[in-house]
C-alpha positions as CSV (number, residue, x, y, z in Angstrom):
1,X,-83.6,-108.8,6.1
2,X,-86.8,-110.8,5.3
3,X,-90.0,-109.1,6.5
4,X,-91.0,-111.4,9.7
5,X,-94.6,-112.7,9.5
6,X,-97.3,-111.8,12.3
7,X,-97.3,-114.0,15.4
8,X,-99.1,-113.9,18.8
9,X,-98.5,-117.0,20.8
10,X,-98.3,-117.8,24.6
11,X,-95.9,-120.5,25.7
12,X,-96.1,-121.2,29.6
13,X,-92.8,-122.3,30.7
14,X,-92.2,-124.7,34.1
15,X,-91.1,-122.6,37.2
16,X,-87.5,-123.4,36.8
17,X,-87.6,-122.5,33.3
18,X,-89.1,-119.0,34.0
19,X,-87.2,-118.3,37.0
20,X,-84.1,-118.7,34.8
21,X,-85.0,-116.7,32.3
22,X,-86.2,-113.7,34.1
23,X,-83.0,-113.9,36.4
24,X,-81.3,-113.2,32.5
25,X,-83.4,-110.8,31.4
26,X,-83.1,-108.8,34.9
27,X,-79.5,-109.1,34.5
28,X,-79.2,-107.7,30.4
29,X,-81.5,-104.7,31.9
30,X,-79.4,-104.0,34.8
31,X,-76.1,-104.1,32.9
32,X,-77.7,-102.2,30.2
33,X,-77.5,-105.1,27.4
34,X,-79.2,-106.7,24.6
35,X,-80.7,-109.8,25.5
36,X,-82.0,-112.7,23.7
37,X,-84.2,-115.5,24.5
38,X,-85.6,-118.4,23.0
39,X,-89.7,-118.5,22.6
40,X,-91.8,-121.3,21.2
41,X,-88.7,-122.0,19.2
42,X,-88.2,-119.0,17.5
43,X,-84.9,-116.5,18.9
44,X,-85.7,-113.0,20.0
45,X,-83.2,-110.4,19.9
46,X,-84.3,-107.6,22.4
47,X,-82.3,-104.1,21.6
48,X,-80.5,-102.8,25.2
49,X,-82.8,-99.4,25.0
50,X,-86.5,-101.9,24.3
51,X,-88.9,-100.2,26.4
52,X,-90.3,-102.2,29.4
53,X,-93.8,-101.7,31.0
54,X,-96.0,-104.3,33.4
55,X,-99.4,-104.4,32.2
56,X,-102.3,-105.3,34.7
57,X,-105.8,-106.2,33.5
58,X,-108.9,-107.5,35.7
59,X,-111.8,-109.1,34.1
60,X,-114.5,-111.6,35.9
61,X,-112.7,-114.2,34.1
62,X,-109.8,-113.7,36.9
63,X,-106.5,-111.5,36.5
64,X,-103.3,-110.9,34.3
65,X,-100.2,-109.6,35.0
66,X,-97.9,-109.1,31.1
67,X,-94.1,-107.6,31.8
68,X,-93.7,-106.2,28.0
69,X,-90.3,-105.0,26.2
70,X,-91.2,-103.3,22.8
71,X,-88.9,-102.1,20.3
């Protein structure tokens, strides 16, 4: 497999869009399944056992809220 190439990117999505793709990923977790998904045109592949946190941060800029899976 070729070595994939750094990338750090944030693609906002429309409501719908989100809503549809968190119901998915809720859905792989809870059955205990891969999942994949589709970002800035480029195809994930998320293992069943990824670890998922939420991370919070709080600046004077405003606030963040991430929900990460790493593998």
């Amino acid at each position: 497999m070729a070595k994939k190439g750094k990338r750090d990117i944030e693609k906002v999505y429309a409501t719908k869009e989100i809503v549809a793709k968190l119901r998915r990923l809720a859905d792989s977790l809870e059955a205990g399944k891969a999942f994949q998904i589709q970002v800035a045109g480029e195809r994930i592949y998320i293992p069943a056992d990824a670890e998922f946190s939420i991370e919070h941060e709080r600046s004077k800029d405003g606030e963040e809220l991430e929900f990460q899976l790493k593998w």
